[in-house]
C-alpha positions in Angstrom: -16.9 17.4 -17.6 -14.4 14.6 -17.0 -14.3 12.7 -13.9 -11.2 13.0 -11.6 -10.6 9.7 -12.7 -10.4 10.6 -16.6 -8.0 13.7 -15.3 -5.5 11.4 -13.7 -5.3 9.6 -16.3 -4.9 12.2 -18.8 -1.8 13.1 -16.3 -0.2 10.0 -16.7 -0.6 9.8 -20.2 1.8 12.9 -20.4 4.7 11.9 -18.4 7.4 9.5 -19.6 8.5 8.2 -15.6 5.8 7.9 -13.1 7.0 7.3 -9.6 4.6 5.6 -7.3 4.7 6.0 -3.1 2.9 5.0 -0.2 2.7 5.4 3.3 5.5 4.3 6.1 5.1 1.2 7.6 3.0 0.1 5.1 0.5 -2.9 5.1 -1.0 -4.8 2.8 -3.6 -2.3 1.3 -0.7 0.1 0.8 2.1 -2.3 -1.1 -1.2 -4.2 -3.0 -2.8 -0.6 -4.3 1.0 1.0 -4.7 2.0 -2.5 -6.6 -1.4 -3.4 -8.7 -1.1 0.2 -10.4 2.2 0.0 -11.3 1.4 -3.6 -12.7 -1.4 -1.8 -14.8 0.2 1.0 -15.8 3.4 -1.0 -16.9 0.7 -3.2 -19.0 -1.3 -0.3 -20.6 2.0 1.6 -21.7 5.0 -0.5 -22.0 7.2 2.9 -23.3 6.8 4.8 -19.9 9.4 3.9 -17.0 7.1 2.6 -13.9 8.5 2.6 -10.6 6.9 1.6 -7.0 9.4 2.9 -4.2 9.8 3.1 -0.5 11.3 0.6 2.5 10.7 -3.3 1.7 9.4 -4.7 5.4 10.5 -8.2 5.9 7.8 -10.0 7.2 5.6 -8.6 3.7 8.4 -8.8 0.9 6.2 -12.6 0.3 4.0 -9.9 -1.6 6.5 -9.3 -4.1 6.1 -13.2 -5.2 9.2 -15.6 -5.7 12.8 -13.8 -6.3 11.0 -10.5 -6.6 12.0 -7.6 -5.5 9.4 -5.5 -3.9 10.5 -1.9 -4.5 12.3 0.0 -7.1 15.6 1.6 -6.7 15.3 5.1 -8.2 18.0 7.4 -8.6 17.1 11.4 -7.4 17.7 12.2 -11.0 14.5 10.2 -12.0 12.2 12.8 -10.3 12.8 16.3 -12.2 10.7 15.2 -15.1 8.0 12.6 -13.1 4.8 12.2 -12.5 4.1 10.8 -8.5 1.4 9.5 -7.3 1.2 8.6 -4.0 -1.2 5.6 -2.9 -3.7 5.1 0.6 -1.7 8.3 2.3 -3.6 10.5 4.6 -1.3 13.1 5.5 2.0 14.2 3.6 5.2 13.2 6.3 3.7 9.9 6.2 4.9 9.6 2.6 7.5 7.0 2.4 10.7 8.2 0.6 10.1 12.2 0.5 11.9 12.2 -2.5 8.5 13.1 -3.8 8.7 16.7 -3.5 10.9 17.0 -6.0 8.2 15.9 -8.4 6.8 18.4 -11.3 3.3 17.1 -10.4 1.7 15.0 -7.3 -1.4 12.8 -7.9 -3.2 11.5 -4.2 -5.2 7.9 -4.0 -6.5 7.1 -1.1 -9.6 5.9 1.1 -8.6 7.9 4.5 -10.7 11.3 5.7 -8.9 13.6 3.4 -8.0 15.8 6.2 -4.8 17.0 5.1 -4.9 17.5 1.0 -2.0 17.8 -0.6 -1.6 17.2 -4.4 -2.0 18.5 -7.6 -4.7 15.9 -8.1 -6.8 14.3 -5.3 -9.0 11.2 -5.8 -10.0 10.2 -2.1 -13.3 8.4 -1.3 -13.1 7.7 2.5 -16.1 5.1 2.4 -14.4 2.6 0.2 -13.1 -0.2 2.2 -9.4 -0.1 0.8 -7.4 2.0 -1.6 -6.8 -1.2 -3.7 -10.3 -1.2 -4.5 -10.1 2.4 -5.8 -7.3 1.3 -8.1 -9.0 -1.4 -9.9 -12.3 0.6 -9.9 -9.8 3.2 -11.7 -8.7 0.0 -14.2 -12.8 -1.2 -15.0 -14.1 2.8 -15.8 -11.0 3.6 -18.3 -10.1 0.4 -19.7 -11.8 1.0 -23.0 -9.2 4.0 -22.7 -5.7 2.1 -22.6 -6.1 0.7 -19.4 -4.7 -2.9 -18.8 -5.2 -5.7 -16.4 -2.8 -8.2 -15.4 -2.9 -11.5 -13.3 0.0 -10.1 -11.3 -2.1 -6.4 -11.0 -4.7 -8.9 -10.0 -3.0 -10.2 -7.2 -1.8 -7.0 -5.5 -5.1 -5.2 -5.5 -6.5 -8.6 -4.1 -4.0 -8.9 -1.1 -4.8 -5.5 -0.5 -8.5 -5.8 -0.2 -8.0 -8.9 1.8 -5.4 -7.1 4.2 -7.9 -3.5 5.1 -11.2 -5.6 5.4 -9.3 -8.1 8.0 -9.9 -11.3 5.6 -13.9 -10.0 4.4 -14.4 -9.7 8.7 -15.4 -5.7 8.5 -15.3 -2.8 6.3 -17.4 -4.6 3.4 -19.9 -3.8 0.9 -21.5 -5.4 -1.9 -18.6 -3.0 -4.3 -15.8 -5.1 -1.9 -17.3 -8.9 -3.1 -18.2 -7.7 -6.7 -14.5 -6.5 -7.0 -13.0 -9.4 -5.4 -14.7 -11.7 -7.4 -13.6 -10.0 -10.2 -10.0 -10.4 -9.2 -10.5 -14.0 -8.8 -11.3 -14.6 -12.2 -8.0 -13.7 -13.2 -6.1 -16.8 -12.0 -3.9 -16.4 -9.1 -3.4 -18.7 -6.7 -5.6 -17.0 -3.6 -4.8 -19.7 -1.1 -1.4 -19.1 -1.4 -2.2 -15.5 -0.5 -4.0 -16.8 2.6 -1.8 -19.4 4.1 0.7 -16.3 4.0 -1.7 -14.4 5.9 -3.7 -16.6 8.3 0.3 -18.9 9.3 1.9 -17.6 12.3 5.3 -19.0 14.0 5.3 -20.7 17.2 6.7 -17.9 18.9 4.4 -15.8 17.1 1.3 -18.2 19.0 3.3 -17.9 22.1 3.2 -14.2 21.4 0.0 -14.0 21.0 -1.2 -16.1 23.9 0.7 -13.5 26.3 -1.0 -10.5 24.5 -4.2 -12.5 25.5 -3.7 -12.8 28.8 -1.8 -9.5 29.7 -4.7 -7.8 28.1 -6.1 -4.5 30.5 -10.0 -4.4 29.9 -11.5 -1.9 31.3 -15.6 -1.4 32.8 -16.1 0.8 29.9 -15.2 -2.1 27.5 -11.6 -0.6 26.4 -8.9 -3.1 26.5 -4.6 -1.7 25.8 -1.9 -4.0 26.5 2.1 -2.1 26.5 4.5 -3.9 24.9 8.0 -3.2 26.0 11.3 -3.8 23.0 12.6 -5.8 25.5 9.4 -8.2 26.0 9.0 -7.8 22.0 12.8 -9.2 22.1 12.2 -12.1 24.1 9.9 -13.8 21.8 12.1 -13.5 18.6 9.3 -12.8 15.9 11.7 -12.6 12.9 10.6 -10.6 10.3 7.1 -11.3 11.6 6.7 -8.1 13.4 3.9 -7.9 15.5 1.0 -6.3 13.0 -0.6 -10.1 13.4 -1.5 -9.3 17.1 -4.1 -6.3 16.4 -7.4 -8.0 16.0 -6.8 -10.5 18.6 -8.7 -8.6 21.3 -11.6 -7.7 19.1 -11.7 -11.6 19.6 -13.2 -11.0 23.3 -16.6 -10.3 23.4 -17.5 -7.2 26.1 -14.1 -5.6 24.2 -15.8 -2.3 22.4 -12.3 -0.8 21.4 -8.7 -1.4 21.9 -5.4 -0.2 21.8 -1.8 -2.0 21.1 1.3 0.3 22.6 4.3 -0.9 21.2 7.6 0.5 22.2 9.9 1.9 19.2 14.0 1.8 19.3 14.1 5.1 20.0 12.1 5.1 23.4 8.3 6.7 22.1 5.1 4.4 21.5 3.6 3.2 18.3 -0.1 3.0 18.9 -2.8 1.0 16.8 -6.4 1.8 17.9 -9.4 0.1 17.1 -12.8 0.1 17.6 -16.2 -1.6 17.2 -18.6 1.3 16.4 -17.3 4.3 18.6 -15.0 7.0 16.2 -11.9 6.9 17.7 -9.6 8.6 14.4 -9.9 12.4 16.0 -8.3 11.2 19.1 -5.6 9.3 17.1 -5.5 13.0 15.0 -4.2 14.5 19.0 -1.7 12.4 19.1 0.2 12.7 15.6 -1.7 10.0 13.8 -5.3 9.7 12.0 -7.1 6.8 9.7 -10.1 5.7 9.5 -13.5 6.6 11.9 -12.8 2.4 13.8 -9.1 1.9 13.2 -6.6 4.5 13.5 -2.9 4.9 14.4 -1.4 7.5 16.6 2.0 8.1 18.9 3.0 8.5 22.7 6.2 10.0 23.6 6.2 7.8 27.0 4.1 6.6 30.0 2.2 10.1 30.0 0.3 10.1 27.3 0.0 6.8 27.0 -2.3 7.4 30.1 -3.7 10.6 28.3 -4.8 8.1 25.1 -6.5 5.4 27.8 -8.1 7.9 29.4 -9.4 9.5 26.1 -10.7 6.7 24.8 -12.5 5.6 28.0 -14.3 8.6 28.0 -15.0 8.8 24.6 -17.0 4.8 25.1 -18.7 6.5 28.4 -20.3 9.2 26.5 -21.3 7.3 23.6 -22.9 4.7 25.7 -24.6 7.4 28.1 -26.0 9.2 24.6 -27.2 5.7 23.3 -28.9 5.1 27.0 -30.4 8.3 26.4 -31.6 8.1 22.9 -33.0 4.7 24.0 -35.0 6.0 26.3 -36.5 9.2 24.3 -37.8 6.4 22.0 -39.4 4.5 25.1 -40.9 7.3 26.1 -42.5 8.3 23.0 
C-alpha cells in the first residue's frame, strides 16, 4: 500500500501547474514550508509551472532573499487545469488567495489538529513541530523517486523550523535537530537568517518595553495586555508589525499563559494565545480561531469578548491547577 506521501506525489507528477497556498497572515513556518516545496518541486521537474501565491507581508519579504520577489502572480486562468496544495492550514477560509477552489484537485500539509479536513488529499501530523519539517521529511523518503533538494529549498524549510519552535526554545524533538542539521549542511548562510530574526528597531525595543510593563497578570498566572491602532500608531513599527512581541511575556516567570489583543483597522481584535502546559486551542476554536494545544490564534469583536476570552482562560489555569493539586495528593496518599 503506498504511503500518503508516495500518493501526493503520484498527484503532482500528473499535473503540468501546481499552485501552492498557505494561510493568512502567515509566519515563517508558512512562507518557509509554502517556499522550500516549490523550490523542490521546481528542482525535481523543471517542465511543470510552479507557483507559491498569496499577500507578501512587509516586515517578512527578507525571506524571499535579495531582489526576490516572494509570491507569484498567477492569472485565474492558471487554476482550471492545477494541482493546489495548500501548506500549514488548519481550516479552509484561512486559505490565502481562495482562488483555490477553482482547482481540479486540493492536496493539504500541515502540522495543526486536523479539525476541519478539507482536501482531496490530506497529510497532517499534528505532533511535528512545523509544517516545514513535514516538507523536507517528504524530500528525504521520495528522493530516490525524483525528488530534489536545493540550497535555496534548504533555506526556506530552515527559517521555517526556526520560526514555529521560537529559535529551538519549545516544540522540539530529536526529528527537529536531525532535520535542521541536515539543512545546514547545505550551505546557507544561517546567521543571516538569525540576525533577521533576533534585530528589532528602536521603536520596536521601545515597543516592547511598554508591552512589558502594561502587562495584566493575573493570580491564576494569566497575563493579556490590549493594544489599541492608535497606541500601535504611536510607535511607528514600519513594516515590523508587532508578531516580535508574543513571547516576551513567556519571559516572566509566574506567567503560565498569555494573551496579546491587538486592535485591527476595522474595529475587532486579533488575538494570539499562548501557553506553558495548559491547552488553550479549543477556547481559541470559540472564538473563530484554532492551532496548536499551547499557541493558538482566535478573534474578539470588541471589549465583550475580549472579557469573555480572559475569563476563559483564567478558569481553564484554575481547574488545571486544582486537578494537578488533586492528583498530587491521591499520590501522597497512596
Amino acid at each position: 500500500m503506498a504511503t500518503i506521501q508516495e500518493d501526493i506525489l503520484a498527484t503532482i507528477k500528473r499535473y503540468d501547474t501546481i499552485i501552492i497556498h498557505r494561510h493568512q497572515r502567515p509566519d515563517p513556518d508558512a512562507y518557509g514550508s509554502q517556499l522550500g516545496l516549490k523550490a523542490i518541486l521546481q528542482a525535481s521537474f523543471p517542465e511543470k509551472k510552479i507557483y507559491a501565491v498569496g499577500k507578501t507581508i512587509p516586515g517578512l519579504a527578507w525571506i524571499a532573499g535579495k531582489d526576490q520577489p516572494l509570491m507569484d502572480e498567477v492569472p485565474d486562468s492558471a487554476y482550471r487545469n492545477a494541482l493546489v496544495i495548500v501548506c500549514d492550514t488548519a481550516n479552509a477560509p484561512r486559505i490565502d488567495d481562495q482562488r483555490w477552489s477553482n482547482t481540479l484537485e486540493l492536496v493539504k500539509i500541515d502540522h495543526h489538529p486536523n479539525n476541519e479536513p478539507y482536501g482531496d488529499w490530506q497529510w497532517v501530523e499534528d505532533q511535528q513541530a512545523a509544517t516545514s519539517v513535514m516538507i523536507y521529511e517528504f524530500y528525504q523518503q521520495l528522493k530516490d523517486q525524483g525528488l530534489k533538494m536545493t540550497p535555496e529549498a534548504a533555506r526556506f524549510l530552515y527559517i521555517g523550523i526556526i520560526g514555529d519552535t521560537g529559535r529551538f526554545l519549545y516544540g522540539l524533538d530529536s526529528e527537529v535537530f536531525r532535520v535542521a542539521a541536515d539543512l545546514i549542511q547545505y550551505g546557507f548562510d544561517y546567521q543571516e537568517l538569525y540576525l533577521h530574526m533576533t534585530t528589532i528597531s528602536e521603536n520596536a525595543a521601545k515597543f516592547s518595553g511598554y508591552v512589558l510593563q502594561h502587562l495584566n497578570i493575573l493570580p491564576s498566572g494569566f497575563a493579556y495586555v490590549v493594544l489599541t491602532r492608535t497606541l500601535i500608531h504611536q510607535f511607528d513599527l514600519g513594516d515590523a508589525g508587532t508578531s516580535f512581541i508574543v513571547s516576551l511575556p513567556s519571559r516572566v516567570d509566574r506567567v503560565k499563559a498569555w494573551a496579546i489583543f491587538e486592535e485591527q483597522d476595522e474595529g475587532d481584535f486579533r488575538v494570539r494565545l499562548r501557553s506553558r502546559s495548559v491547552p488553550i486551542n479549543q477556547i481559541a476554536e470559540k472564538f473563530g480561531g484554532g492551532g496548536h494545544m499551547m499557541a493558538s490564534g482566535a478573534w474578539a469583536q470588541d471589549q465583550g469578548e475580549i472579557d469573555q476570552i480572559i475569563k476563559a482562560v483564567d478558569q481553564e489555569i484554575n481547574a488545571h491547577a486544582a486537578a494537578q493539586a488533586a492528583q498530587d495528593k491521591d499520590g501522597q496518599d497512596a
